[in-house]
N, C-alpha and C positions, 0 to 999 in steps of 0.2 A: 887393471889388476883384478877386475871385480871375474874375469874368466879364468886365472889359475889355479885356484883348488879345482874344477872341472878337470881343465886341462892335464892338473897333475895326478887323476882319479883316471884320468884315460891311460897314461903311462902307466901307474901302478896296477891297472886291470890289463892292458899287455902285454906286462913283464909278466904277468901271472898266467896268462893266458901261454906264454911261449915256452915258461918252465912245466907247465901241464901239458902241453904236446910233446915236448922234448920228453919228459920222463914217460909219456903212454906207449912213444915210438918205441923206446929203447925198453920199456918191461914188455911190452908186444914180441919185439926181439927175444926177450928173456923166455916168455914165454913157448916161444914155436921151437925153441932149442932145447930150453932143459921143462917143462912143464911147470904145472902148476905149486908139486911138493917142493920142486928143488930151485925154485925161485926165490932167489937173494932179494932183498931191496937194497940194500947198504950197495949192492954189486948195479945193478938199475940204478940208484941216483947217480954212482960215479960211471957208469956209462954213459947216462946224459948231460952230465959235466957241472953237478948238482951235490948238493950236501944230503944227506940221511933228512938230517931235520925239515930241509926243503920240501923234501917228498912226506915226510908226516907232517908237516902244513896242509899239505892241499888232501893226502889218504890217511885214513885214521887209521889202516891196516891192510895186509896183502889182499884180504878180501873184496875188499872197494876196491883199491886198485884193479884188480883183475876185471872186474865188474866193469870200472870203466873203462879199459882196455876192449871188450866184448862190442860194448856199443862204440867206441872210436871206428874200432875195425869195420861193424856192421855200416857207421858212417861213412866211410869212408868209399867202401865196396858198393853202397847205394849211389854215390855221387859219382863214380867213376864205373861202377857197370848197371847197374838197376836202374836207374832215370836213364842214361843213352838208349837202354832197351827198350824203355817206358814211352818214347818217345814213337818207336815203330808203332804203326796202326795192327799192319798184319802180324797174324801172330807166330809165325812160322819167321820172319824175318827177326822177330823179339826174341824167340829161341836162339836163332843161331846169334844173335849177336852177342846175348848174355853168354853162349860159349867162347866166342873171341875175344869179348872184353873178359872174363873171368881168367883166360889164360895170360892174357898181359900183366892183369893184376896178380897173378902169380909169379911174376919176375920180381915184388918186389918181395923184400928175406921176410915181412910179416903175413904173408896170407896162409901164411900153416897155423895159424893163431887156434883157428874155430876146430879145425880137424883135431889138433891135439889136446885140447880140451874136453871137446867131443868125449873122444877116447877114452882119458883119464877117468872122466866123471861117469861115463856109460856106469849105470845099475846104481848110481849114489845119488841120495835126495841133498844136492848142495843146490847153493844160490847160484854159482854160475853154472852148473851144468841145466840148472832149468832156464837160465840168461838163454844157452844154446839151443837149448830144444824149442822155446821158443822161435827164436830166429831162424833156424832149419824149418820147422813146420810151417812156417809163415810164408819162404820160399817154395818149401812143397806145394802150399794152397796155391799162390801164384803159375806156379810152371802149370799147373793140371789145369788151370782153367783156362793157358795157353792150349794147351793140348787138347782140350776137349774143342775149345771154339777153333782150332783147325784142322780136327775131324770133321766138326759141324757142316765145312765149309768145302770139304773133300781134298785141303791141302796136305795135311795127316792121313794117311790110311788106318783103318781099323787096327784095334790091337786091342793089348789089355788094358784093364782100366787106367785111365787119366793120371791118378794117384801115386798107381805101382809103377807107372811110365816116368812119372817126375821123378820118382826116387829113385830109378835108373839113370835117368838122365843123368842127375845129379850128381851120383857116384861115378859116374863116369867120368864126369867134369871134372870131380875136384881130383881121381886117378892121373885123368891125364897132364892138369896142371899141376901136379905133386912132381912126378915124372920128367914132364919137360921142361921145369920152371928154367924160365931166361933162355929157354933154347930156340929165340926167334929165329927165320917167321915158322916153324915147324910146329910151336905148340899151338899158334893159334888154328893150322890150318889141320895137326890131327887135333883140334879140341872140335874144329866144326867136321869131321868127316865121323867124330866118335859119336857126336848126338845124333848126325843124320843117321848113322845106323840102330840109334835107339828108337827113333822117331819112326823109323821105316822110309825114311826119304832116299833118294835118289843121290849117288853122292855127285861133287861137282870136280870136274879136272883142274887141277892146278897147276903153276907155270913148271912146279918141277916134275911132273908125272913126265915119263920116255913117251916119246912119240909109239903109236902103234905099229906092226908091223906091215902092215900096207899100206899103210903112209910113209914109210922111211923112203921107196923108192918111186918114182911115177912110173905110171902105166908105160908099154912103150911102144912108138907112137911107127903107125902103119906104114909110115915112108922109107921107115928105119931097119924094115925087116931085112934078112939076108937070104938072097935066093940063091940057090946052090946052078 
């Protein structure tokens, strides 16, 4: 007997734990659809099949809420594309991967989360809009020192600086994964042919590019000729 208050302190910290993902999921959703002004919570808890009062248990206000909504997302997006990329040694490989995994993660209905926050808050001194800038900047510093250490290395070619190249890159990513979202496999392969042209890389054929035209037919073969 001496282990069930433990045991019932793991229950009651899981039930707590699955009503705070269920309701981040579903104001995540609230969020990428109507923003941050026109965010219900009464409308959020019963999307995540929760009471009002459940969701002011665990958020004392929309603000917190959104708050940790910003970092679920940013968690989320690091575990499923930032560490796979993290993992590549070369850094040209870490590029492109961060654009393939970033465009999968765009299939699911929450990765508009940061962009439409972005937006909103662009020119307002709030707590999430600096939550975001944050986290954008912090991606900025990462890509460019991808970028610069695979110019170092001569698998980048020269261009403009590191910096304005990330913040290219990037917009480009989140365009084309806004665009294509769930349009496999097309988003992944224009997310990697949109950075190789940021990057200056070389792009790579894929299975659905048309055969060239001098490859459709072979050559024809000396035996074969017709002599009049």
């Amino acid at each position: 007997m001496a282990g069930t208050p433990a045991s019932a302190r793991r229950t009651q910290a899981d039930r707590r734990a699955r009503t705070r993902n269920a309701l981040l999921e579903a104001a995540a959703r609230g969020l990428s659809r109507h923003g941050y002004a026109n965010l219900v919570l009464e409308r959020v808890a019963t999307e995540a099949g929760y009471t009002r009062g459940a969701l002011y248990h665990l958020f004392a206000n929309k603000e917190e809420l959104a708050l940790a909504v910003v970092q679920w997302v940013q968690e989320t997006w690091n575990a499923e594309v930032g560490q796979p990329a993290a993992e590549e040694a070369d850094p040209v490989a870490a590029l492109l991967a961060i654009a393939r995994g970033h465009a999968v993660y765009c299939r699911r209905d929450v990765a508009r989360v940061l962009m439409v926050l972005r937006v909103e808050f662009t020119g307002q001194d709030h707590p999430v809009g600096r939550a975001i800038t944050e986290i954008v900047e912090g991606l900025e510093a990462d890509c460019a020192e991808r970028i610069a250490a695979g110019r170092a290395s001569g698998a980048i070619p020269p261009g403009p600086p590191p910096l304005e190249t990330a913040r290219a890159y990037l917009v480009v990513l989140e365009a084309v994964g806004i665009e294509l979202a769930g349009q496999a496999p097309y988003d992944t392969q224009f997310a990697e042919r949109a950075v190789r042209g940021v990057l200056g890389l070389p792009p790579t054929p894929s299975s659905t590019d048309p055969p060239s035209a001098g490859a459709s037919r072979p050559p024809a073969h000396p035996d074969m000729e017709v002599h009049q």
